[in-house]
TIRO-2110 file (N, C-alpha, C; in Angstrom, 1 decimal):
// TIRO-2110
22.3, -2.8, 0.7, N, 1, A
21.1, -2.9, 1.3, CA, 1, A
21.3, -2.8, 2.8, C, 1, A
20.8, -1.6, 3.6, N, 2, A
21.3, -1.5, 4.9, CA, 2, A
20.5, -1.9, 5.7, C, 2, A
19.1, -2.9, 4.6, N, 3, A
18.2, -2.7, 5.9, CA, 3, A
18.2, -4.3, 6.5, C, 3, A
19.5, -4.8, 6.1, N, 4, A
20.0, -6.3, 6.4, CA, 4, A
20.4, -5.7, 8.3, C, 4, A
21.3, -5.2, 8.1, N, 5, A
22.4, -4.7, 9.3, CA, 5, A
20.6, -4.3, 10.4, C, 5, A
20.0, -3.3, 9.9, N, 6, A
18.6, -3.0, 10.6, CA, 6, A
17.9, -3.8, 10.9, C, 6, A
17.9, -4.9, 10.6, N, 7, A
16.4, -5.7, 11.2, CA, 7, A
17.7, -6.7, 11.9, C, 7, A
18.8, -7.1, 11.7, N, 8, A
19.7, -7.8, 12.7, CA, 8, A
19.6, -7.0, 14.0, C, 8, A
19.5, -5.3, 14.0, N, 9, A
19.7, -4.8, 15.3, CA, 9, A
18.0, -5.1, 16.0, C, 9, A
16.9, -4.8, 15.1, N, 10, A
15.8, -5.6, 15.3, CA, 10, A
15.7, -7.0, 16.4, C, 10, A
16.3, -7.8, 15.8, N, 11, A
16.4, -9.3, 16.6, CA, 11, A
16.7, -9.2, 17.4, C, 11, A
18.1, -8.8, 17.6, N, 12, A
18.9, -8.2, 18.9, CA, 12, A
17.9, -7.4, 19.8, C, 12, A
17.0, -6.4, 20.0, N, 13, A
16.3, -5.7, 20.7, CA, 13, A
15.6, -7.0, 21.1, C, 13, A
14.4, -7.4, 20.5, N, 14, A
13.6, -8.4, 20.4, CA, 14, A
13.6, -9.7, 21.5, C, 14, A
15.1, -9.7, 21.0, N, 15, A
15.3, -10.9, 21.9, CA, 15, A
16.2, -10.7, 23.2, C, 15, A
16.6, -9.4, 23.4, N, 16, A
16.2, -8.7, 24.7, CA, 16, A
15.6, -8.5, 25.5, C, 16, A
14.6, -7.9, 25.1, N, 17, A
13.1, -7.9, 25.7, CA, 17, A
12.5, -9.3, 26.3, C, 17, A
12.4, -10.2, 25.2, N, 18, A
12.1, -11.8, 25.3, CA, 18, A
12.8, -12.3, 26.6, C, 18, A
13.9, -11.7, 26.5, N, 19, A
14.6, -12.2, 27.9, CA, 19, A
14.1, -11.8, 29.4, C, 19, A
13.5, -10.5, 29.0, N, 20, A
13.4, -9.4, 30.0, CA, 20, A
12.0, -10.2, 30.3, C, 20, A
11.2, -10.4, 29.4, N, 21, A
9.7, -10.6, 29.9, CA, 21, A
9.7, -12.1, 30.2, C, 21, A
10.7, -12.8, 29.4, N, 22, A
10.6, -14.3, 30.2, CA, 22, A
9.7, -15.0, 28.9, C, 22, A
10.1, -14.3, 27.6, N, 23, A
9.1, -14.8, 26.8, CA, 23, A
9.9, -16.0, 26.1, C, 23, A
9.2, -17.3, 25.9, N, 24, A
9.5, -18.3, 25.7, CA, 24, A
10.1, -18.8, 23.9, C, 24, A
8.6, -18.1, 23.6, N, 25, A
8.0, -18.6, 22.0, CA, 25, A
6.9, -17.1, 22.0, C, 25, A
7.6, -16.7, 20.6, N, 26, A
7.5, -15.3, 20.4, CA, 26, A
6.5, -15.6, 18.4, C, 26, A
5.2, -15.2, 18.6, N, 27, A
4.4, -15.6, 17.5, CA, 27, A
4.2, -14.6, 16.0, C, 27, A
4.4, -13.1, 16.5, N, 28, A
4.6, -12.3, 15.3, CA, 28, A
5.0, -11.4, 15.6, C, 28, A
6.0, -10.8, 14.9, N, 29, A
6.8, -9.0, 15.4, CA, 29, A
5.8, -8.3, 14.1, C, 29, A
5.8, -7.4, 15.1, N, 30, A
5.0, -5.9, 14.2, CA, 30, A
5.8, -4.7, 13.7, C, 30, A
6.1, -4.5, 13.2, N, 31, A
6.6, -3.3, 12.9, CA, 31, A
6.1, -2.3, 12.0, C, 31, A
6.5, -1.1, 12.3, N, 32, A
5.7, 0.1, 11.4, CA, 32, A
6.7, 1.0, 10.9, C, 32, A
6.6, 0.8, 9.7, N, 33, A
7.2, 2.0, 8.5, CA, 33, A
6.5, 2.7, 8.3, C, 33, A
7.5, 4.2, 8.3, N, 34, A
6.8, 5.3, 7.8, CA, 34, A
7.3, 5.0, 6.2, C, 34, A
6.2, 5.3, 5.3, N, 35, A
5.9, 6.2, 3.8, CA, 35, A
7.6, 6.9, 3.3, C, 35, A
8.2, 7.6, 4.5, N, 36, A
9.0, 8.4, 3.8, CA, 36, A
10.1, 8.1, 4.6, C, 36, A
10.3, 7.4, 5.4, N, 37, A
11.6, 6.8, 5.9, CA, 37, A
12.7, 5.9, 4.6, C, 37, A
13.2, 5.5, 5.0, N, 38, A
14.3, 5.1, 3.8, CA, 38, A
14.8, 3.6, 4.0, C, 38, A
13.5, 3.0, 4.9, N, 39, A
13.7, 1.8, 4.7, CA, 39, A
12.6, 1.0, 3.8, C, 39, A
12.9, 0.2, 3.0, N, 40, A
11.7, -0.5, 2.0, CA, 40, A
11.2, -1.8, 2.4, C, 40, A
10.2, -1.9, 3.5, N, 41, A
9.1, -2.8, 3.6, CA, 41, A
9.6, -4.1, 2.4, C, 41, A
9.8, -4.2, 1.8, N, 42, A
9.7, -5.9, 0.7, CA, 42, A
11.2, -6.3, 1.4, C, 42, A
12.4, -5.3, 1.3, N, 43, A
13.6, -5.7, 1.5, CA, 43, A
13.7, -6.0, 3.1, C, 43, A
12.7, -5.2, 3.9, N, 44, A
12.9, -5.6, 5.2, CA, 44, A
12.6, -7.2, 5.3, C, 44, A
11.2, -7.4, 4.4, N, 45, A
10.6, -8.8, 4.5, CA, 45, A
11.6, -9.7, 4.1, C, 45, A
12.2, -10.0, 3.2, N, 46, A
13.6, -10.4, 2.1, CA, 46, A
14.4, -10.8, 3.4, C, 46, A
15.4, -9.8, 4.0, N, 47, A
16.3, -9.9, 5.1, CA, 47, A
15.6, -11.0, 6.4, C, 47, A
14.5, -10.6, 6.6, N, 48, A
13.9, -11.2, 8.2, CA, 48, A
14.4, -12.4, 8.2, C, 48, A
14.2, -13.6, 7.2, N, 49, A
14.9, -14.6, 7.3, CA, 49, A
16.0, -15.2, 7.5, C, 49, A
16.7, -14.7, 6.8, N, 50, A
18.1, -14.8, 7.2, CA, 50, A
18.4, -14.5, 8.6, C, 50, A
17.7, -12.6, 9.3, N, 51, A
18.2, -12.5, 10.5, CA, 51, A
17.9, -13.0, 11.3, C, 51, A
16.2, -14.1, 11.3, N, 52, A
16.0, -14.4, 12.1, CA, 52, A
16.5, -16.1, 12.3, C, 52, A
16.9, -16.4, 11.7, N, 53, A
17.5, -17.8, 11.4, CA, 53, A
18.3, -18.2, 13.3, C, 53, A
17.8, -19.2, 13.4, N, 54, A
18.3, -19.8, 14.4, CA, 54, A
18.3, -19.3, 16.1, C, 54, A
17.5, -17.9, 15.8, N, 55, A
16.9, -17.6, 17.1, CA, 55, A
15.7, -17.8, 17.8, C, 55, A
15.3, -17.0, 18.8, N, 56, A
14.0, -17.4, 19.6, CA, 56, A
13.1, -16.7, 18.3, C, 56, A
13.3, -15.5, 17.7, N, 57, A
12.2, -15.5, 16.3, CA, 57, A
12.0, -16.4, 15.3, C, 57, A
12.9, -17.2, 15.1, N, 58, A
13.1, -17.8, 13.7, CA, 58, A
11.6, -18.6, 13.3, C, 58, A
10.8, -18.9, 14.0, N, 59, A
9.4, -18.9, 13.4, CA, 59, A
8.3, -18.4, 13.9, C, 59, A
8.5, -17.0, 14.1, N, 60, A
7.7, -15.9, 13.8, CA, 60, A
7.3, -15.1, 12.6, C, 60, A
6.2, -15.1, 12.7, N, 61, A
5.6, -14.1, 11.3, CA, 61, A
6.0, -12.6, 11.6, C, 61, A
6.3, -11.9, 10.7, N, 62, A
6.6, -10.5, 10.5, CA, 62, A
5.7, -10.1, 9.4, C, 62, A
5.2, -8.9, 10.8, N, 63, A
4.2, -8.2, 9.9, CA, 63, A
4.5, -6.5, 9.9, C, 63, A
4.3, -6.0, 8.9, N, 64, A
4.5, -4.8, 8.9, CA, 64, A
3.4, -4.3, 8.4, C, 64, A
3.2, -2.4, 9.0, N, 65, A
2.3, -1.5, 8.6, CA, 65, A
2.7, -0.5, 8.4, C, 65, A
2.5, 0.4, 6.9, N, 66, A
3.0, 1.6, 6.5, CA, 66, A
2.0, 2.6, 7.4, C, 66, A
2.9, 3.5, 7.5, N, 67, A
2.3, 4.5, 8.2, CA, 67, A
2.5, 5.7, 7.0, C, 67, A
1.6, 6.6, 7.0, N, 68, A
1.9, 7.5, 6.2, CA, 68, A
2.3, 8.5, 6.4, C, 68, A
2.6, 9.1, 5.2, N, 69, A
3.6, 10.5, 5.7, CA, 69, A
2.9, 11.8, 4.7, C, 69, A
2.5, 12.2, 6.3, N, 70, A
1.6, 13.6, 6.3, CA, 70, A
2.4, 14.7, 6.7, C, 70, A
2.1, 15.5, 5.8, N, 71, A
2.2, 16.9, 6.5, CA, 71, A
1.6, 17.9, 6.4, C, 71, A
1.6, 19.0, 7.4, N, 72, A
0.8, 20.4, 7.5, CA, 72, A
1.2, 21.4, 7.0, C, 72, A
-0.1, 22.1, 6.2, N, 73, A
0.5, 23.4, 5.1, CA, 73, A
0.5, 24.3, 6.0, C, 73, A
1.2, 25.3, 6.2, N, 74, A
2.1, 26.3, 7.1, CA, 74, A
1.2, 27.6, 7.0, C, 74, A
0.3, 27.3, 5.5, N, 75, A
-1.0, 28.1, 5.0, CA, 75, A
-1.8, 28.5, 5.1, C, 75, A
-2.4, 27.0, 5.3, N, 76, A
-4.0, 27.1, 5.7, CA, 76, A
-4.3, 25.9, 6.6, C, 76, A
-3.2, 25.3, 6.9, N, 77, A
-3.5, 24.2, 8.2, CA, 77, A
-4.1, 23.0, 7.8, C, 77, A
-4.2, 22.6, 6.8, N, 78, A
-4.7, 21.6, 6.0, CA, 78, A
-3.4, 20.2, 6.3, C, 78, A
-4.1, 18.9, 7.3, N, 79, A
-3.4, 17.9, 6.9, CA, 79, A
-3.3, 16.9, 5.8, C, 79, A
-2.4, 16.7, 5.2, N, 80, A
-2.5, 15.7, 3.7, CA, 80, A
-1.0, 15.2, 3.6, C, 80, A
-1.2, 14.0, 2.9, N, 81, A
-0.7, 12.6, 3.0, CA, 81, A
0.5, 13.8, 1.6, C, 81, A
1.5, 13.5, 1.5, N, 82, A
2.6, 14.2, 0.9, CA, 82, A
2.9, 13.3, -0.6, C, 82, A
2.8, 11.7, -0.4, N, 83, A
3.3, 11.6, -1.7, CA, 83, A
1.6, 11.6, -2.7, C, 83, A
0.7, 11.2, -2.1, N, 84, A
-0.3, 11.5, -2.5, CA, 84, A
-0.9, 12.9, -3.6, C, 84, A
0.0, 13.5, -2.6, N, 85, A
-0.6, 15.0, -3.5, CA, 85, A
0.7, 15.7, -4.1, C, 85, A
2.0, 15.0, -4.5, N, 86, A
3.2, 15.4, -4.9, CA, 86, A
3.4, 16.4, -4.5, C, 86, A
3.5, 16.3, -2.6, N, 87, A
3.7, 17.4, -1.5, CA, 87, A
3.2, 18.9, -2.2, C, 87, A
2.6, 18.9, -2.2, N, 88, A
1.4, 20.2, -2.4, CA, 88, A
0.3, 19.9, -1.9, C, 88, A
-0.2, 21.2, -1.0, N, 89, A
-1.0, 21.1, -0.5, CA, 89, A
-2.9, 21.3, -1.5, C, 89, A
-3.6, 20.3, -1.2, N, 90, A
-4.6, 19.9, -2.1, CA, 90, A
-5.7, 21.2, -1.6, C, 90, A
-5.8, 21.9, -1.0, N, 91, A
-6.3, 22.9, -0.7, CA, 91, A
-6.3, 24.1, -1.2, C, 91, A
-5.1, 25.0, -1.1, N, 92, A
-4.3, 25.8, -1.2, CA, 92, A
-3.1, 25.9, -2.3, C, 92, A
-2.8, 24.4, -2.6, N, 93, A
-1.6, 24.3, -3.4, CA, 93, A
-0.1, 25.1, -3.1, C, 93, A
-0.3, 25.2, -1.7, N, 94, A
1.3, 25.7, -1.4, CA, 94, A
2.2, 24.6, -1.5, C, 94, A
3.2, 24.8, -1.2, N, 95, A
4.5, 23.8, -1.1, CA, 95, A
5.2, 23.7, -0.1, C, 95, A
4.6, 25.1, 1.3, N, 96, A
5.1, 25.3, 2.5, CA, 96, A
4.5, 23.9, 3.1, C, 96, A
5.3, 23.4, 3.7, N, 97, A
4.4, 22.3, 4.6, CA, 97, A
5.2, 22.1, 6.0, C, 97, A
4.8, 21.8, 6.7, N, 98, A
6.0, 21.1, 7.7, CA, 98, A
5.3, 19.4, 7.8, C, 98, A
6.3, 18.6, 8.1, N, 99, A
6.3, 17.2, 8.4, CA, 99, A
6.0, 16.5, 9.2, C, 99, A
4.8, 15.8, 9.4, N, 100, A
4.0, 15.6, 10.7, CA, 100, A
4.1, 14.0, 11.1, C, 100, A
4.5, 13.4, 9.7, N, 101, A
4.4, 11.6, 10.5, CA, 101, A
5.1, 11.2, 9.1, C, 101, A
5.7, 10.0, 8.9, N, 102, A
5.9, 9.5, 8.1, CA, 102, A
7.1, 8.4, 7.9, C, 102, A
8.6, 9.3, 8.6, N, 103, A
9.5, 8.6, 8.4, CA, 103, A
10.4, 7.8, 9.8, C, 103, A
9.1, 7.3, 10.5, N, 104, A
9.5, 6.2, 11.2, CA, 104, A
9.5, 4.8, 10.9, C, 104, A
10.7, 4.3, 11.8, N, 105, A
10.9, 3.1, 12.1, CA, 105, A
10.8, 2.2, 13.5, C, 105, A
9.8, 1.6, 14.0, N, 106, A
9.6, 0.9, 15.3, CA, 106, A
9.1, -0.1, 15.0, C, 106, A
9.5, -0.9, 16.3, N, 107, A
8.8, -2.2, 17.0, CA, 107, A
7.4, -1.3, 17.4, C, 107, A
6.1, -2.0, 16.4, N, 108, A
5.1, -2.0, 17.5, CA, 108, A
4.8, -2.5, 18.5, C, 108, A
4.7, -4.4, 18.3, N, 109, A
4.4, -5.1, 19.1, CA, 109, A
5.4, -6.3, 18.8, C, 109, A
4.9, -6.9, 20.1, N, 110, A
5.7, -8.0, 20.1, CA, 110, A
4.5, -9.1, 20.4, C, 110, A
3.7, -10.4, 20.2, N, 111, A
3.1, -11.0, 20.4, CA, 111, A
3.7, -12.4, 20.7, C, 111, A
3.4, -12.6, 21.5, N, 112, A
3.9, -13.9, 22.5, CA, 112, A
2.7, -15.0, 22.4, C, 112, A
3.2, -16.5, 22.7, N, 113, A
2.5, -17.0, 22.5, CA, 113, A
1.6, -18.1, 23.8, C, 113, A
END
C-alpha cells in the first residue's frame, strides 16, 4: 500500500506550510483525487491516522474530493467522463481520446482555525 509513504509526504508538506503561515491549529486538509490516478481515496482515509498521529494534524478532519477523469474524443470534440462510458466516446463511439483531467493528486486546501 504506497499510499501510506504518500500521505506521510502529505503531513510533511502540511506542516511546512503551518510553519510558514504561523498556523497554530489546523481544522480540515482537503485533498482531491483524480478518478484515474492510482491512489484509492478509502486507503488514503485508513492511512491518515496513523500519519497524522502526534502532529499539528492529528485532529484534523480529512476530506477528500474525486475529481473525474474526462477526456476529449480527437473526433468530434466531445467531452466525457472515461470510466463512465468504458472510454468511448458517447457520441461518436471512437476510442481516440486524449486525457483532459483525472489522474491528480493535491492539497486543495488547508483550513485553519
Amino acid at each position: 500500500m504506497h499510499e501510506l509513504g504518500v500521505v506521510i509526504e502529505v503531513v510533511k508538506t502540511v506542516k511546512k506550510i503551518a510553519i510558514e503561515q504561523q498556523l497554530t491549529k489546523i481544522d480540515t486538509l482537503v485533498l482531491q483525487i483524480g478518478e484515474l490516478s492510482s491512489m484509492i481515496p478509502r486507503y488514503i482515509e485508513q492511512c491518515y491516522p496513523a500519519a497524522v498521529d502526534g502532529t499539528i494534524l492529528q485532529d484534523t478532519k480529512l476530506k477528500i474530493e474525486i475529481l473525474p477523469g474526462n477526456g476529449i474524443c480527437k473526433n468530434c470534440n466531445k467531452v466525457f467522463n472515461l470510466l463512465e462510458n468504458n472510454r468511448k466516446c458517447p457520441k461518436c463511439q471512437s476510442k481516440d481520446w486524449e486525457l483532459l483531467c483525472g489522474k491528480e493528486f493535491m492539497i486543495k486546501e488547508i483550513v485553519a482555525c
